[in-house]
C-alpha positions as CSV (number, residue, x, y, z in Angstrom):
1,X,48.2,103.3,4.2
2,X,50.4,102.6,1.4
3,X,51.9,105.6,1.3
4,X,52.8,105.5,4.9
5,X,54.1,102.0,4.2
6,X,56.7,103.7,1.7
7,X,57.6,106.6,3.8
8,X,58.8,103.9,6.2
9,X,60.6,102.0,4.2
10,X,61.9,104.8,3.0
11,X,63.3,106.4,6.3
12,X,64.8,102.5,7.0
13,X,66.8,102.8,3.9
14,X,68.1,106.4,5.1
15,X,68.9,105.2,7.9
16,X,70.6,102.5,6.5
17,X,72.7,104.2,4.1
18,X,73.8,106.4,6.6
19,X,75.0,103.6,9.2
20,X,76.5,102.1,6.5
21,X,78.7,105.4,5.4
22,X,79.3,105.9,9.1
23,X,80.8,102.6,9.7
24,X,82.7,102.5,6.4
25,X,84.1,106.2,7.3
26,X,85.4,105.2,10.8
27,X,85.3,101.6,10.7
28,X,89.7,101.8,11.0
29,X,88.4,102.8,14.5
30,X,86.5,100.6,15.5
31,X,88.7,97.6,14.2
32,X,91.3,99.3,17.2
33,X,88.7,99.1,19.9
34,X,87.2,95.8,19.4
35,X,89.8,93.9,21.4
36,X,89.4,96.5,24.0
37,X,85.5,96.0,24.1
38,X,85.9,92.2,23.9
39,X,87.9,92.2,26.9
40,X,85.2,94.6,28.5
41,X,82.8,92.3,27.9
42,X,84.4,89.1,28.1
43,X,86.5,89.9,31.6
44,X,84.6,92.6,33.2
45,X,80.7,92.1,32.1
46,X,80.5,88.3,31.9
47,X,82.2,87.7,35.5
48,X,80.2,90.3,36.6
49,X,76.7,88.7,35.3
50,X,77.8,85.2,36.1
51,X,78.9,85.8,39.8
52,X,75.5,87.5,40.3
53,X,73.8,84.1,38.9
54,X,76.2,82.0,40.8
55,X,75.1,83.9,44.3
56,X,71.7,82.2,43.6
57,X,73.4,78.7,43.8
58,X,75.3,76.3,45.4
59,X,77.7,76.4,42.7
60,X,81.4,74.7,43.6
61,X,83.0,75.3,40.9
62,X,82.1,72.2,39.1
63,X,78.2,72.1,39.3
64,X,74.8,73.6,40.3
65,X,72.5,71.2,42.5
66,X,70.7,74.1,44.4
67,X,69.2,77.1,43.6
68,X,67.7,79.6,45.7
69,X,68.7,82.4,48.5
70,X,70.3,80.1,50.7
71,X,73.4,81.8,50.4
72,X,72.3,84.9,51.4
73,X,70.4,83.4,54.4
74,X,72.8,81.3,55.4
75,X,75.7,84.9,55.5
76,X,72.7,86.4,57.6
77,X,72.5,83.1,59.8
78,X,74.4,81.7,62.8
79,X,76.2,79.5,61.2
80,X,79.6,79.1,63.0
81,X,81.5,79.3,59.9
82,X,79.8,81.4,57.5
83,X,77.1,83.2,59.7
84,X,77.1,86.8,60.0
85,X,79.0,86.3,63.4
86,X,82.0,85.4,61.5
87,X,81.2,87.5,58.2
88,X,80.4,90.3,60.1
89,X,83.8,90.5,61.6
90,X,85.2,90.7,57.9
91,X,83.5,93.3,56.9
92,X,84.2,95.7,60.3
93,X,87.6,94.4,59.9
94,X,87.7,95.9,56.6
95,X,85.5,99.3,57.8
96,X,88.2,99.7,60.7
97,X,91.1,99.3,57.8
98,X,89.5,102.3,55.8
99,X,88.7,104.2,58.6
100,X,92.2,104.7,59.9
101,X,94.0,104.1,56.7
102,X,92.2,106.6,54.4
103,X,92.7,110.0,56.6
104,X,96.0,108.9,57.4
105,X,97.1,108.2,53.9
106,X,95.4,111.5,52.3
107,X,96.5,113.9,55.2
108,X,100.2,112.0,55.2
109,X,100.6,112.3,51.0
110,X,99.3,116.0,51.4
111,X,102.0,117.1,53.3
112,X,104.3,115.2,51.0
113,X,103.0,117.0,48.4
114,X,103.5,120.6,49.7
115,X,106.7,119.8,51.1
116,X,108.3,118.7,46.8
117,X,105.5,121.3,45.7
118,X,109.3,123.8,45.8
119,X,110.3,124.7,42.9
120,X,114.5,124.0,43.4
121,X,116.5,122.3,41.6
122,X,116.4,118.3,41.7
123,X,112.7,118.5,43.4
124,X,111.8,116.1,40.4
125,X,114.1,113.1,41.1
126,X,112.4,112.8,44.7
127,X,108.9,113.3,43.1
128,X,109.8,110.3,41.2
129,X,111.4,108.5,43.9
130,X,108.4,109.0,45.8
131,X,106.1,107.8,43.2
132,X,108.4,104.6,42.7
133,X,106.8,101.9,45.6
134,X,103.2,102.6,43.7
135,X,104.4,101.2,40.6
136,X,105.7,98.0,42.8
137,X,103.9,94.7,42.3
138,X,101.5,93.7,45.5
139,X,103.2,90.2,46.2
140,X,106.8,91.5,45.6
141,X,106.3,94.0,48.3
142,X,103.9,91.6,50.5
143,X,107.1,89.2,50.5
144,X,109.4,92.7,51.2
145,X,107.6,93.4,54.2
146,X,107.9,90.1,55.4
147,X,111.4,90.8,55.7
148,X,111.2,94.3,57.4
149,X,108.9,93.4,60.1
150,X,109.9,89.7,60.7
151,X,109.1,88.9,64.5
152,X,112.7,87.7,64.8
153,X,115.4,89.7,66.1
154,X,117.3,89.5,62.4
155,X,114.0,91.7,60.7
156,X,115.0,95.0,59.8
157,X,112.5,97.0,61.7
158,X,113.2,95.0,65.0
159,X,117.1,95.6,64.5
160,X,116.5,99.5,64.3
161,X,114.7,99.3,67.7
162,X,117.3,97.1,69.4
163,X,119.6,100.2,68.4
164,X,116.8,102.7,69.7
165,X,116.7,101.1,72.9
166,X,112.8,100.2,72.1
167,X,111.9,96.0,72.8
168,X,111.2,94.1,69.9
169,X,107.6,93.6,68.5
170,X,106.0,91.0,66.8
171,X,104.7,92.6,63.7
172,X,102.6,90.4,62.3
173,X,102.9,87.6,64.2
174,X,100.6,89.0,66.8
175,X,96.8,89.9,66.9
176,X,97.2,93.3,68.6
177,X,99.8,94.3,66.2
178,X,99.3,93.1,62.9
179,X,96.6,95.4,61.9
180,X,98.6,98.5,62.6
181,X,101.8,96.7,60.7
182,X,99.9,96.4,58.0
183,X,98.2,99.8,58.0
184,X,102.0,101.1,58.1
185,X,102.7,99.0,55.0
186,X,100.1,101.4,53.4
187,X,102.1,104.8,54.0
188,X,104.9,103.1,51.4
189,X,102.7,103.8,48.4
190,X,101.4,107.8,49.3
191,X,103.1,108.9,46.2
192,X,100.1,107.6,44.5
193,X,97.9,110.1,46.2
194,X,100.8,113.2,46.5
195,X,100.6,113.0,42.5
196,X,97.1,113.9,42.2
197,X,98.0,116.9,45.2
198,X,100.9,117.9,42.8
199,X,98.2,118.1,39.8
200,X,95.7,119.9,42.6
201,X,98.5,122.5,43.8
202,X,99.8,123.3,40.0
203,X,96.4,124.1,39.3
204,X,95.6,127.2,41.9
205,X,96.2,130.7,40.2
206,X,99.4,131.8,41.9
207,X,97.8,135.4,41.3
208,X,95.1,134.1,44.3
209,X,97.6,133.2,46.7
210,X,100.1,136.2,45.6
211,X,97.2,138.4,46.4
212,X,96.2,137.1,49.8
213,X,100.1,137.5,50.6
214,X,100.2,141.2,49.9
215,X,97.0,141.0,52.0
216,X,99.1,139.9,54.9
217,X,98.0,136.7,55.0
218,X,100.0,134.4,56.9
219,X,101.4,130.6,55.5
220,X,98.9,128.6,57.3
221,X,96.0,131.3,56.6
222,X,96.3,130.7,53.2
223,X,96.5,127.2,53.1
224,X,93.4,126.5,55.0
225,X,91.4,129.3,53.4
226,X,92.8,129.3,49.7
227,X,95.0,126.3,49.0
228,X,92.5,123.4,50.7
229,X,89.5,124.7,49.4
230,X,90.8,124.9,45.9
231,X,91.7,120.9,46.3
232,X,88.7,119.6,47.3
233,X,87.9,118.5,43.8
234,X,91.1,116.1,44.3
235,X,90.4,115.7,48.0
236,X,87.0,114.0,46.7
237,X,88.6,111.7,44.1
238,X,91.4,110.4,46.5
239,X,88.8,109.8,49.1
240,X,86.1,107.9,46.9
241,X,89.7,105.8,45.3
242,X,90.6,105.1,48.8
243,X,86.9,104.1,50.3
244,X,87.1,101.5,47.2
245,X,90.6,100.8,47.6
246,X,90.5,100.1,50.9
247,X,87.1,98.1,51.5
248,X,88.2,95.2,49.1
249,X,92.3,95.3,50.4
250,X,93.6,91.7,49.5
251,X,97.1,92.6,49.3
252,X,97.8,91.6,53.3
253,X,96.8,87.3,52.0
254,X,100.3,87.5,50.2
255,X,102.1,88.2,53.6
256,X,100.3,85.9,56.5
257,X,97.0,85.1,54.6
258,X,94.2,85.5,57.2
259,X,96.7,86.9,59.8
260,X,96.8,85.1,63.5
261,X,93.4,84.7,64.8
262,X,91.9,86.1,62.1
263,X,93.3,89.4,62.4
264,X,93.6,90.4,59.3
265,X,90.6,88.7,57.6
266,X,89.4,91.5,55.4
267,X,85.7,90.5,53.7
268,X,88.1,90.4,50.1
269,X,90.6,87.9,51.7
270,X,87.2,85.9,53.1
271,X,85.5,86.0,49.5
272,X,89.0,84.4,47.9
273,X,88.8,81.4,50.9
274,X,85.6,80.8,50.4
275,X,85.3,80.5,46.8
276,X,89.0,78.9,45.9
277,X,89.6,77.3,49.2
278,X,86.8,75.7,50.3
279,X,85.4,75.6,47.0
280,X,82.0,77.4,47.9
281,X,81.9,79.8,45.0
282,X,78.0,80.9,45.1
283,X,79.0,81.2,48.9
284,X,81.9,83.1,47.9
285,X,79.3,85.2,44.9
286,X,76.9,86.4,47.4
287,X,79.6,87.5,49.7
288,X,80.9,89.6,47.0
289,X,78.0,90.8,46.0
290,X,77.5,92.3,49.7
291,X,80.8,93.6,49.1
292,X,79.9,95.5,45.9
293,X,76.9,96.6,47.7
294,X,78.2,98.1,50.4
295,X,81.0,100.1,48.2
296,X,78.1,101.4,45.5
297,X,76.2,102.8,49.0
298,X,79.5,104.4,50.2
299,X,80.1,105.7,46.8
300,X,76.7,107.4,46.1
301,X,76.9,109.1,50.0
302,X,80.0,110.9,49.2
303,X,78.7,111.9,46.2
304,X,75.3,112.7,47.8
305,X,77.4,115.2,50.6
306,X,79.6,116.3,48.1
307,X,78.4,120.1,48.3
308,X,81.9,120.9,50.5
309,X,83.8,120.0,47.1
310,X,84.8,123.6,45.3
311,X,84.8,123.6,41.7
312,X,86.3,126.7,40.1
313,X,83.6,126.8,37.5
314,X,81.2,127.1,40.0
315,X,78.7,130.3,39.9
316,X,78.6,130.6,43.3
């Protein structure tokens, strides 16, 4: 027994001695990431534990009185106001965004992206210029839009049809428009997506294509057999980044807010009312939580049907 008692204080002192060098030899290392892991922890896991804690409460920002599932039950309710009847509508409201947004947006920056794939002189400047509106600031482009589809005869957009010939719309002053303005305010930033395309298109073996040429493979042949194919990988991440993207879209409140009649009351834009507007953060928690929910199940279906993706490692 003794003898066992010393071999185990013997192996804690290794093991001591060891942690001890390790730290000392790399501790210049860790002394650089410690603001980054603080600000991990402080901005990313704390929120993220305490909004989970506050969806369990009737928490207004003040003080807890109540604590329980009534949040969740009253989301699922039919309540008027913050039943699933109106929460509901959020959420397919957001769906509806991604699912004509996201195909649009990856098909839309693909082209892009074969079109400045050329190798000629001065391709780079319109790469860049391209890439430019991504690097813009949400509300600075929320309040640019603003301007270009103004319902008045003076906005831009409404002064290029009167010169078409085309009658004037109302943009986003109108509940059967203001979804599809918005989704058009989305095609400014492709260059995000035509960047990782670039990456995709730069990385195919031009020996590949070269060979399917001499083959007598046609353009379009070898871009649906070869050239696709060899981008699913990217294809993949640009769709997960756009499911994500997409579902918790907040960027439309700094234009109209909620949009007339509610039309463009994404579930993010709902969470941000509830919580900071009608000051009902565990209300505001839970709905989030659904939010995070329904993202994580999106997430782990693409990558569950992710056997179209073609890896160039792959054995098969």
């Amino acid at each position: 027994m003794l003898s066992a008692n010393g071999d185990l204080k013997s192996e804690k002192a290794r093991v001591s001695v060891s942690l001890k060098k390790w730290i000392k030899k790399d501790y210049a290392c860790y002394l650089f990431l410690l603001p980054a892991f603080i600000g991990f922890f402080v901005f990313s896991v704390y929120p993220m534990v305490a909004s989970l804690l506050y969806a369990f409460t009737n928490f207004n920002g003040t003080k807890i009185t109540q604590i329980g599932t009534m949040n969740f039950e009253k989301i699922f309710s039919s309540d008027i106001i913050d039943g699933w009847s109106e929460v509901g509508k959020s959420f397919g409201l957001s769906i509806l965004y991604s699912v004509i947004s996201i195909p649009m947006n990856l098909v839309l920056s693909y082209i892009l992206a074969l079109f400045l794939y050329k190798e000629i002189k001065g391709i780079r400047f319109f790469r860049l210029l391209y890439y430019l509106p991504v690097v813009i600031p949400g509300i600075a482009m929320g309040l640019l839009w603003m301007d270009v589809f103004s319902s008045e005869s003076t906005g831009i957009m409404n002064q290029i049809f009167a010169f078409l010939g085309i009658p004037k719309s109302n943009f986003f002053q109108s509940a059967d428009t203001s979804l599809a303005t918005y989704i058009s305010t989305g095609l400014w930033v492709i260059g995000g997506n035509m960047i990782m395309w670039l990456a995709a298109l730069n990385n195919i073996p031009p020996s590949v294509t070269e060979a399917a040429k001499i083959d007598g493979a046609g353009y379009f042949h070898r871009l649906f057999v070869i050239v696709i194919p060899l981008c699913t990988p990217i294809l993949f991440y640009n769709l997960i980044n756009g499911i994500i993207a997409t579902l918790q879209t907040f960027d439309s409140y700094a234009m109209v807010g909620a949009g007339v009649d509610n039309s463009l009351y994404f579930i993010a834009v709902r969470i941000y009312v509830t919580g900071f507007k009608h000051m009902k953060m565990g209300l505001a928690c839970a709905e989030a939580w659904l939010l995070f929910l329904m993202v994580a199940a999106c997430t782990l279906i693409m990558f569950r049907f992710s056997k179209w993706v073609f890896y160039s490692d792959d054995e098969n």
